[in-house]
C-alpha positions as CSV (number, residue, x, y, z in Angstrom):
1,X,135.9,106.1,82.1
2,X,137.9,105.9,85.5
3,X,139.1,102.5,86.5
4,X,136.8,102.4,89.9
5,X,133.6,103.4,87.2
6,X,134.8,100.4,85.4
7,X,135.4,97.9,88.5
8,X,131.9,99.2,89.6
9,X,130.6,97.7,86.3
10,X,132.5,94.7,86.4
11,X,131.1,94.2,90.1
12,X,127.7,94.6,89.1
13,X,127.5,92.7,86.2
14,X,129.1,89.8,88.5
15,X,126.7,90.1,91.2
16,X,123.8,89.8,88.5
17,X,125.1,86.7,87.3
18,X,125.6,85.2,91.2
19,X,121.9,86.2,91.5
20,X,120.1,84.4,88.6
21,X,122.8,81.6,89.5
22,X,121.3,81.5,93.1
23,X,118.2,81.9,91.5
24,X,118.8,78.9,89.5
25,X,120.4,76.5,92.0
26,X,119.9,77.9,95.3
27,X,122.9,76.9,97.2
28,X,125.6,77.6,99.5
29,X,127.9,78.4,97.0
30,X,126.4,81.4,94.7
31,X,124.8,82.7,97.8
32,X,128.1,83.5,99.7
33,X,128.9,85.0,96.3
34,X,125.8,87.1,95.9
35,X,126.9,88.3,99.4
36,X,130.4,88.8,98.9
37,X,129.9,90.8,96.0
38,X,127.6,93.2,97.7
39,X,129.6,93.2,100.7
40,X,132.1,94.3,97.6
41,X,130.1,97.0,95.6
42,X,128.8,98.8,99.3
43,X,132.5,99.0,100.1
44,X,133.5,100.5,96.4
45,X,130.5,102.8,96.2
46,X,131.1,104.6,99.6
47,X,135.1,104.4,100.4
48,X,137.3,106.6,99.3
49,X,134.9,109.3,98.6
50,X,137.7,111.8,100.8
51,X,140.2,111.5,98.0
52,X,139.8,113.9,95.7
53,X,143.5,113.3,94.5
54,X,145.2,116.3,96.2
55,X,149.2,116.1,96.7
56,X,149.6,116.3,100.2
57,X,151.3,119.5,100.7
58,X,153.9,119.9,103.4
59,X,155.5,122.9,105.6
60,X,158.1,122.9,108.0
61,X,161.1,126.0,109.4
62,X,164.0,125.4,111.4
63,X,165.9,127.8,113.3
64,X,169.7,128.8,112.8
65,X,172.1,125.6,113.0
66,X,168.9,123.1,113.2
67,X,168.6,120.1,111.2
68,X,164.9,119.3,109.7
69,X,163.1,115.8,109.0
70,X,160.4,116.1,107.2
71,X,158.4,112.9,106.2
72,X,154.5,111.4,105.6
73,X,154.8,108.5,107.3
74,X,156.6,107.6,110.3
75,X,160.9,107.6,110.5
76,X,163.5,106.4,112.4
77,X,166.3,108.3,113.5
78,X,169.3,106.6,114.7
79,X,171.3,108.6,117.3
């Protein structure tokens, strides 16, 4: 079991428990829960789905007497 299978599990078993508590005592408080935690589970069940953990693989050539930076984020080069 991955750890985003098991936060998914641990998310809906917490937004059941905000539900019957709203259901229970109908509130402010376990219904900004209830929402939060479906705000939460939408956002778990539908980002990172373009990760299918890949190295990023990089090329790069330089030409006679060059120097080459090569980097995956952004650098600073101080001339």
């Amino acid at each position: 079991m991955t750890t985003r299978t098991i936060l998914i599990i641990l998310n809906i078993a917490g937004l059941l428990g905000s539900l019957i508590w709203l259901l229970t005592k109908p509130e402010w408080e376990p219904f900004v829960t209830s929402i939060g935690l479906l705000a939460t589970l939408i956002a778990q069940l539908y980002a990172g789905k373009e990760d299918n953990g890949e190295k990023t693989n990089m090329k790069q050539r330089g030409g006679k007497g060059s120097t080459n930076y090569q980097s995956k984020g952004d650098i600073n080069i101080n001339t």
